[in-house]
N, C-alpha and C positions, 0 to 999 in steps of 0.2 A: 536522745531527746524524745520525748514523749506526749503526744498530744492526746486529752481525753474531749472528744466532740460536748460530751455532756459539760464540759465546763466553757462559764460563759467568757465571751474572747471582749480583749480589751481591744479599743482603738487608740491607733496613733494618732492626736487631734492637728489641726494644719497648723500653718504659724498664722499665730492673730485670733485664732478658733477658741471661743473657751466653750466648756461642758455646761450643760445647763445645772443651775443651781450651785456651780461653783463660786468661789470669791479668792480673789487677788489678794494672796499674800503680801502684807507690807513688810519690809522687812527693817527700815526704818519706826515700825511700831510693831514689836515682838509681840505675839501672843503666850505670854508667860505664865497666865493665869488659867485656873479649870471653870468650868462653867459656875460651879458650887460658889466658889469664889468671885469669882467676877459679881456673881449676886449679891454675894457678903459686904463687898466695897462699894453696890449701888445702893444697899441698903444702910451703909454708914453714911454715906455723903446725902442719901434721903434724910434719914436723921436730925443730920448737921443742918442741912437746909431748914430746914420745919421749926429747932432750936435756936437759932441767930435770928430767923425771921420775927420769933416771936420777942428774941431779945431786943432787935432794934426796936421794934415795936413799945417796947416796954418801957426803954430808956429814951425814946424820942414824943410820945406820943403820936405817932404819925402811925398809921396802919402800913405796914411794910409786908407784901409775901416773896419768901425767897423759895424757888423752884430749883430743882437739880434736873441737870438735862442730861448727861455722861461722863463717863470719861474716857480717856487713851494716855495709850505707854507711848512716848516718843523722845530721843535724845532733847539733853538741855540745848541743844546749838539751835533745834529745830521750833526753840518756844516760841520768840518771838512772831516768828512767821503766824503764832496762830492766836497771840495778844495784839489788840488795836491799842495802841498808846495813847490814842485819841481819848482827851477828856477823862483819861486813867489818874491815878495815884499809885505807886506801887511799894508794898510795907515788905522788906525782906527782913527772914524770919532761920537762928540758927537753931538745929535739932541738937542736944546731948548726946557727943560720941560719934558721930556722923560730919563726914569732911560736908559734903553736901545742905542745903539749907531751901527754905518754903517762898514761893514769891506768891503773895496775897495781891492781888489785882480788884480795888476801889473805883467805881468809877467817883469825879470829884465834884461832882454835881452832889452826891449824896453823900459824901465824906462833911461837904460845906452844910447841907439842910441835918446833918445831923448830930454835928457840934453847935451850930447856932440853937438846936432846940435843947441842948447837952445844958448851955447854961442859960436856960429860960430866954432864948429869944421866937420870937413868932417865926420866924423859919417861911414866911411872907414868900410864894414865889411869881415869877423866876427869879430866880438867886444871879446876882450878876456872878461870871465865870472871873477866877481869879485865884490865886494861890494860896495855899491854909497859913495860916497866924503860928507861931508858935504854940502858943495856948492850943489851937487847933489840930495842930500837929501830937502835939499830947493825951487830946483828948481821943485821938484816931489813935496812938498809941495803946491805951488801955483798951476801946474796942477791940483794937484788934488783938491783942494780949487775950481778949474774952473769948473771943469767936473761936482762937485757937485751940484754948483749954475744952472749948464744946466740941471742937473737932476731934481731940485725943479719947472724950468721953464717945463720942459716934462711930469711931473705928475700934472703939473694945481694947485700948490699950496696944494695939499695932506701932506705935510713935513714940518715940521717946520726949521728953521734956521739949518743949520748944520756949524761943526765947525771940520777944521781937528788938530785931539790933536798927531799920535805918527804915527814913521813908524818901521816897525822891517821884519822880514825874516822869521820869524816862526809864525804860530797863536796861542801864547801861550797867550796874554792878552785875560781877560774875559770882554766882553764889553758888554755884555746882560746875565741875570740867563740864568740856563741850560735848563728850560722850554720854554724862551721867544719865541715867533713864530715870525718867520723870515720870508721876502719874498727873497727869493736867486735866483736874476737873474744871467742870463749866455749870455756871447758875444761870437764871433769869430771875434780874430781883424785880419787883411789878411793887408799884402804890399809883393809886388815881394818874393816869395819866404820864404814868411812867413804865416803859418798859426797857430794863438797861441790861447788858453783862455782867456778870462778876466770874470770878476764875480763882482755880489754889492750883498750883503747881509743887508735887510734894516728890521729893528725893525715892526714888521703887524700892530701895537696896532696903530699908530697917522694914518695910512691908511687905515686901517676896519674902524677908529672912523669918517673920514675924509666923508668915503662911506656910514654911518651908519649901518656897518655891525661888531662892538664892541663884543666882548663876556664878558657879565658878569661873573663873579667868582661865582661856584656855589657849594653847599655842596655835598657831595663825594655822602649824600643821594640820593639828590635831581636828579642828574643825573643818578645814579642806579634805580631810581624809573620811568625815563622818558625813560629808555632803556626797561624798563619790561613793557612799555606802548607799546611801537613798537613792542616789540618782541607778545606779546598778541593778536594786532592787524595785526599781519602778516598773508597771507593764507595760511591755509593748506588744502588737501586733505581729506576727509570726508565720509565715505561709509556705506551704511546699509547692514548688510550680515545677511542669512538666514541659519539656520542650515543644513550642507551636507544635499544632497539628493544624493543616489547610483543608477545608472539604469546601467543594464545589456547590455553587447555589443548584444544580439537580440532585445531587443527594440529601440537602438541606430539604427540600421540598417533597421529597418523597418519604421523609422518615415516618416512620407511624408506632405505635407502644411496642414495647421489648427490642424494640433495635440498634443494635450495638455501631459504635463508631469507633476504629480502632486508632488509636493513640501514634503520634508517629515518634512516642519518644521509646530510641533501643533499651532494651531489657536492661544490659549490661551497663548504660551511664546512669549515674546518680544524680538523684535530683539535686534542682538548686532551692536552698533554707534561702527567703528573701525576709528583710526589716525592712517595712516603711518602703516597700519596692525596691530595695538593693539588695544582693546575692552577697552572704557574711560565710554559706559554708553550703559542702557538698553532704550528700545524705543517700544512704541505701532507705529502701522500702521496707517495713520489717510492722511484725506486731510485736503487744505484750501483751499476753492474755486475751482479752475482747478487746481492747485497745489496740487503735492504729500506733503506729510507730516509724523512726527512722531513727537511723543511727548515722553518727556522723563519721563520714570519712575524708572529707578534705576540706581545709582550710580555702576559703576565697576573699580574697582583696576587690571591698569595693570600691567603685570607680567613680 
């Protein structure tokens, strides 16, 4: 074992302690993506924003802005927890090739003022709260049929065909397994006196594959074996301690420059290597070169 002073020493942080400037890994929302990318996807979903906005707009006459706020990778089990069902419509949507499928989140305040303006009505508010017509339901069909096709064009082709299959009020269809990772972006759509959510929740697996950032399926082993690789190679803190020495507060009081205190630990025992304050192994004194040094000689069981 070899310690070089000139390199700098890492601390073992307490429990609860975090480093400054660090951030908590979620491990329920992987960071699978590089920074290049992550910008790639906020600049698709900008896009997409900015093009539906101006579509509603088009198709409603009503001035609509639709804003992009983020997104996150998180399991499908974990959607709902972050969809309000409240006042939602929700349009699921299957991809070409892909078990997994898109859940387009409406709210239905705006689904209602924008099919009443769809076929020339005044769109008069407030709109009383109430459930879409058939007719209404179709015409939210084709929007959203629209919206998507602007989505596949804002991601550069990342997506394969989508196709809208059902619309309902609750997210009770399961349109991807519990595990499937999701990319769930988030809007704020804004017109006079409106400020509401909107949301895409879209299957990660044809858009990591797309970036070549795929995760393979790996045995329960094999990842337990690659987490005790990190964890091994993490640093810790590392200290060679010499057995007490007691000096009496008259010698303490007399000391003055160049004076030596001598050590009460014998030549002949080996020091103790401590982690984190616990003794893991015995060690001679030794150099290498200009470097300090110890060599290990004896195993020690901490207590």
């Amino acid at each position: 074992m070899v310690t070089d002073r000139r390199r700098r020493r890492a601390r073992v942080l307490e429990p609860g302690e975090a480093a400054a400037g660090a951030r908590l890994y979620d491990f329920g929302s992987p960071e699978l993506l590089t920074e290049l990318q992550h910008q790639l996807l906020d600049s698709g979903f900008a896009s997409f924003a900015r093009q539906v906005g101006l579509q509603i707009t088009a198709k409603t006459r009503v001035v609509v802005g639709l804003e992009y706020a983020s997104f996150v990778l998180l399991p499908y089990s974990s959607l709902a927890e972050r969809l309000d069902p409240r006042g939602s419509g929700f349009i699921f949507c299957s991809m070409e090739g892909e078990r997994a499928g898109i859940v387009y989140q409406v709210p239905t305040s705006e689904a209602l003022l924008w099919t009443s303006r769809m076929v020339g009505g005044t769109g008069r508010l407030p709109l009383a709260e109430r459930t879409l017509t058939a007719v209404e339901r179709g015409l939210m069909w084709r929007m959203a049929d629209e919206h998507l096709g602007e989505l596949r064009l804002a991601l550069g082709g990342l997506l394969p065909e989508i196709a809208v299959d059902s619309f309902a009020y609750t997210l009770t269809r399961d349109v991807a397994p519990a595990d499937e990772l999701m990319i769930v972006a988030t809007f704020r759509l804004r017109r006079a006196g409106v400020d509401l959510p909107l949301t895409l929740a879209i299957p990660a697996a044809p858009v990591l594959k797309a970036l070549g950032r795929s995760q393979e399926a790996q045995r329960g082993t094999a990842v337990t074996e690659r987490l005790e690789q990190h964890v091994a190679a993490a640093p810790v803190e590392v200290t060679l301690r010499f057995d007490e020495t007691r000096v009496g507060p008259g010698i303490v009081l007399s000391l003055k420059e160049d004076d030596l205190i001598l050590l009460g630990h014998p030549q002949h025992r080996p020091l103790s290597v401590m982690l984190d304050g616990s003794p893991i192994v015995r060690a001679a004194v030794g150099v290498q070169g200009e470097r300090l040094a110890c060599v290990v000689v004896e195993f020690e069981e901490a207590s």
